[in-house]
Backbone as numpy.savetxt, mean C-alpha at the origin, in Angstrom:
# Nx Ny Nz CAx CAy CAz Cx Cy Cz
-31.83 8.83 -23.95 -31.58 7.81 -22.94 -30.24 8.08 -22.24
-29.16 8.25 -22.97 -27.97 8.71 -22.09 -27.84 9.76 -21.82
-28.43 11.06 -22.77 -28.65 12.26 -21.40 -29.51 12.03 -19.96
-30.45 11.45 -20.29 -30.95 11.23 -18.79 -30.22 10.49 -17.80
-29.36 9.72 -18.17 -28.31 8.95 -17.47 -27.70 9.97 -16.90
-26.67 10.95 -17.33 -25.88 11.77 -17.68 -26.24 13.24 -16.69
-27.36 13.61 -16.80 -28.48 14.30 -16.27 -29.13 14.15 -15.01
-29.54 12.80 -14.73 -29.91 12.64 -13.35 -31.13 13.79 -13.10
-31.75 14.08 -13.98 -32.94 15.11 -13.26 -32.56 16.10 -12.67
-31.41 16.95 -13.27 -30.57 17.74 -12.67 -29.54 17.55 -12.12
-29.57 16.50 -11.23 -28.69 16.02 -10.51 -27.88 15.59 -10.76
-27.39 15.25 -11.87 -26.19 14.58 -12.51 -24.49 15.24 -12.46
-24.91 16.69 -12.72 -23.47 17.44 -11.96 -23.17 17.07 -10.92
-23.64 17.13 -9.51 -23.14 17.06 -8.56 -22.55 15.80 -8.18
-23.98 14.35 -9.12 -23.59 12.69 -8.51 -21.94 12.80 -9.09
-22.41 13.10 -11.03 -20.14 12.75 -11.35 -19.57 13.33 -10.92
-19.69 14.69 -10.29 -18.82 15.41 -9.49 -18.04 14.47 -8.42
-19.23 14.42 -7.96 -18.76 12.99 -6.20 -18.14 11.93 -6.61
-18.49 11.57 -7.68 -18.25 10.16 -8.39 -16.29 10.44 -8.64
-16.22 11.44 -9.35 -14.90 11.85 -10.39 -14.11 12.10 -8.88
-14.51 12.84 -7.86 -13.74 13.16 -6.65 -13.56 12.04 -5.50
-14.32 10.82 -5.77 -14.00 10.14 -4.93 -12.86 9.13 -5.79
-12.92 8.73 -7.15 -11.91 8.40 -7.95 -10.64 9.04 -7.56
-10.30 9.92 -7.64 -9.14 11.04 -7.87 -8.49 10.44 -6.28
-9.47 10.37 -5.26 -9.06 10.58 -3.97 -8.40 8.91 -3.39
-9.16 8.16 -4.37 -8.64 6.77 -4.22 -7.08 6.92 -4.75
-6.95 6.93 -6.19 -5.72 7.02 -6.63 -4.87 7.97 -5.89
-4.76 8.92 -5.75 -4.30 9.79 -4.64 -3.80 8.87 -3.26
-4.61 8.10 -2.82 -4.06 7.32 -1.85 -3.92 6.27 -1.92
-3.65 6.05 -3.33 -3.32 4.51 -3.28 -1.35 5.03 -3.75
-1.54 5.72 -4.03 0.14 6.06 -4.52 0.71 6.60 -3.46
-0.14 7.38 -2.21 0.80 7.57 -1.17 0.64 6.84 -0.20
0.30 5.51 -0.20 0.29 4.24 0.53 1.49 3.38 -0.43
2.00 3.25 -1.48 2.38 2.89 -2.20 4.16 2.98 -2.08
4.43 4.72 -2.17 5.03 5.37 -1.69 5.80 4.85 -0.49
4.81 4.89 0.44 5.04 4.61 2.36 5.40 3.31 2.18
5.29 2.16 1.16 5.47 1.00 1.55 6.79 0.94 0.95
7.38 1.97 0.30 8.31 1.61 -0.36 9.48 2.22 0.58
9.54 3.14 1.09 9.97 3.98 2.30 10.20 3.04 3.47
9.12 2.05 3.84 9.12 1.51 4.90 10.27 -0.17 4.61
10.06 -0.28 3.28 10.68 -1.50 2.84 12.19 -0.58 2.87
12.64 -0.28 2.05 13.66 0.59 2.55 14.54 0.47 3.73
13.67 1.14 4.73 14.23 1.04 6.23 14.28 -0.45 6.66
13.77 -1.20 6.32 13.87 -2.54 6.67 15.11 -3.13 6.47
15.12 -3.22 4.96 15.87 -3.45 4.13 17.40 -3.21 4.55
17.75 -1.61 4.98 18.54 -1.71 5.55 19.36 -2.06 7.30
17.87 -1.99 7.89 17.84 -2.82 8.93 18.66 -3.83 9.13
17.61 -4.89 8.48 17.77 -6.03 8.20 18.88 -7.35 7.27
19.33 -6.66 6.60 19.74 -6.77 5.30 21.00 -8.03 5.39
22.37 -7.09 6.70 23.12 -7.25 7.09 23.31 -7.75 8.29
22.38 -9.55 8.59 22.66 -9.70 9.91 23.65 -10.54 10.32
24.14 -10.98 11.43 24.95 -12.11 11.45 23.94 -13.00 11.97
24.71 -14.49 11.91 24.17 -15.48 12.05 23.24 -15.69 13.09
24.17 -15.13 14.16 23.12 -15.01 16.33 21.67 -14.27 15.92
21.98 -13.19 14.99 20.92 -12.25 15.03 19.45 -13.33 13.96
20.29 -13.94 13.17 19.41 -14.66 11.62 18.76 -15.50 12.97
19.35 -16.37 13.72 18.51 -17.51 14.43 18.00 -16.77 15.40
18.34 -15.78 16.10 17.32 -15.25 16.90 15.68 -14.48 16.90
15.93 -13.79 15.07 15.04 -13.26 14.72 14.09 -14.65 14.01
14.56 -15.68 13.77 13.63 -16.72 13.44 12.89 -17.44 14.78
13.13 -17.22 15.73 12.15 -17.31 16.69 11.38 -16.61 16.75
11.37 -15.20 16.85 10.03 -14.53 16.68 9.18 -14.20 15.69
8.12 -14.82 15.77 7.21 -14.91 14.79 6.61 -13.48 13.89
6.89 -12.34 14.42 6.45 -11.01 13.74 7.15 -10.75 12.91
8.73 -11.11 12.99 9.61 -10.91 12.25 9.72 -11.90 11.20
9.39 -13.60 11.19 9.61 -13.89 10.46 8.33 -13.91 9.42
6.97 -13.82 9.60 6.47 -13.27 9.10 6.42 -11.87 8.17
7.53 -11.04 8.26 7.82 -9.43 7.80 8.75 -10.14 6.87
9.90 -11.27 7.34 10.55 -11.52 6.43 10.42 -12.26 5.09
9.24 -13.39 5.42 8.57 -14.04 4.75 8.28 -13.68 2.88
7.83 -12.03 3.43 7.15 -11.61 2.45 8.41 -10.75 1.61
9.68 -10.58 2.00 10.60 -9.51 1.47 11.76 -10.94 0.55
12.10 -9.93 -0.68 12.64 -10.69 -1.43 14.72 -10.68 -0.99
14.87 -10.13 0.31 15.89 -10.04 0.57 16.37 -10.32 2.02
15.21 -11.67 2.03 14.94 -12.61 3.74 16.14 -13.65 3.49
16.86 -13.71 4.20 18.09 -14.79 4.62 17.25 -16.21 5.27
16.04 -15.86 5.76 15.69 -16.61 6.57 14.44 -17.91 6.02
């Protein structure tokens, strides 16, 4: 019963093959999405980090930003 699972009527190399390579390819891009977010927080970070006050109330009017800030654990705002 689990060789035929395993087996696929032959076919079983090629399905875990696809199976094991589309795994690999997820993790693979889930760490260099992971990576990029950490890179991108980063640049923010120092962006952002250090504003004065004109800049804190100006960037709280625009909504893209305070939304970006929303989510960062180093939002003044």
């Amino acid at each position: 019963m689990i060789n035929e699972i395993f087996s696929m009527n032959g076919y079983g190399l090629y399905v875990w093959a696809s199976f094991i390579f589309t795994i690999i390819c997820f993790v693979g891009l889930y760490f260099q999405i992971k990576l990029q977010l950490k890179k991108e927080q980063e640049k923010f970070k120092i962006k952002y980090f250090d504003l004065t006050k004109e800049e804190t109330e100006t960037l709280k009017k625009q909504e893209t930003y305070r939304e970006i800030l929303a989510f960062t654990n180093i939002s003044k705002i």
